[in-house]
N, C-alpha and C positions, 0 to 999 in steps of 0.2 A: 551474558545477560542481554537479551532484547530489550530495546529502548520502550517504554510505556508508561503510563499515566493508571495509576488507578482507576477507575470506573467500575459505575455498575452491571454495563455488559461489555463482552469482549471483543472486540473489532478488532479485524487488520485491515489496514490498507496497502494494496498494490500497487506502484508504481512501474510500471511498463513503457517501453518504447514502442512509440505508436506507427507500427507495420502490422498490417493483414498477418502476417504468418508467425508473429508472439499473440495479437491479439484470440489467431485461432486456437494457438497451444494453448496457450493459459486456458480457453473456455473447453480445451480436452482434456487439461490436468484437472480442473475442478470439479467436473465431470466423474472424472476416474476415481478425486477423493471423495466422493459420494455426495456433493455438491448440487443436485439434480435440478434445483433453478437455472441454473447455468445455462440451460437447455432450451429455456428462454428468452435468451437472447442469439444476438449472431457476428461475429468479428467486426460487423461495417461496423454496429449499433455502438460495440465497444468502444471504439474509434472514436465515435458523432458525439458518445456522451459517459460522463462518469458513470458506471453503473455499482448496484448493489446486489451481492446474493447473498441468500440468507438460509442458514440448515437451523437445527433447532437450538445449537451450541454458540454459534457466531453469526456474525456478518464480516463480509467481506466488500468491502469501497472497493473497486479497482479503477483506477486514473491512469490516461496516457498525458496527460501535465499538472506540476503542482508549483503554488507561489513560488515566486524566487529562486528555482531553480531549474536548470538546463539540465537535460538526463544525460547526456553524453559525458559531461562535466560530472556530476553527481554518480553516474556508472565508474569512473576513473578514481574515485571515494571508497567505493562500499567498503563493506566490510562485511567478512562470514561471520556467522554466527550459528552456535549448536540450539535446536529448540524442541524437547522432546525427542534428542538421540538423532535429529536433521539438520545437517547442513543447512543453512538460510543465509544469501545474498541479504544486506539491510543494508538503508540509507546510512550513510555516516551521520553520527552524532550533530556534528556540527551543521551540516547540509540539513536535516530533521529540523533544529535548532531555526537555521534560516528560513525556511520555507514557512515554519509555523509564524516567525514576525511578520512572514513580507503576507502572508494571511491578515494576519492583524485582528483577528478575531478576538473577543472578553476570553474564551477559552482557550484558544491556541496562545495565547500571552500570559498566561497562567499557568499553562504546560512548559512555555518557556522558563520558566520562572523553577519549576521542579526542575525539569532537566538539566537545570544549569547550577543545581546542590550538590 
């Protein structure tokens, strides 16, 4: 089970370690899954700022930092998960958990609050 929040449209967000040469695969992987905004941007930009692509089914957040957690630390966490017959690296629960407090948003405190049922 992927960790998620009901909503009315579907977002993933990516979390990546911020090097030139995951920023460029990621924008060749999204690329490849038919993602063609992606195209629009460029590894620096990745880097300088959170960015969003969008196809007509999802958006995709991709961040190279998030609240309250260190990715080296939080990479030492994940956990696989199957999603639609794929392998998926995910935040661990708890580390998800944390990042959304130290956000501190009305939303993410509320996500907290599911996640934690």
């Amino acid at each position: 089970m992927l960790y998620g929040i009901p909503r009315a449209t579907f977002d993933l967000d990516i979390l990546i370690e911020a090097t030139p040469d995951n920023a460029q695969r990621l924008l060749d992987a999204l690329l490849e899954a038919g993602l063609g905004t992606a195209s629009l941007t460029t590894a620096e930009a990745l880097l300088a700022h959170e960015i969003t692509i969008f196809n007509d089914r999802v958006r995709i957040d991709v961040q190279t930092a998030a609240p309250g957690l260190d990715f080296a630390e939080a990479w030492q966490r994940r956990e696989a998960m199957i999603y639609q017959g794929q392998e998926m690296l995910v935040v661990s629960k708890d580390d998800l958990i944390a990042s959304k407090r130290a956000a501190g948003r009305d939303r993410d405190l509320e996500d907290v609050h599911i996640l934690e049922l």
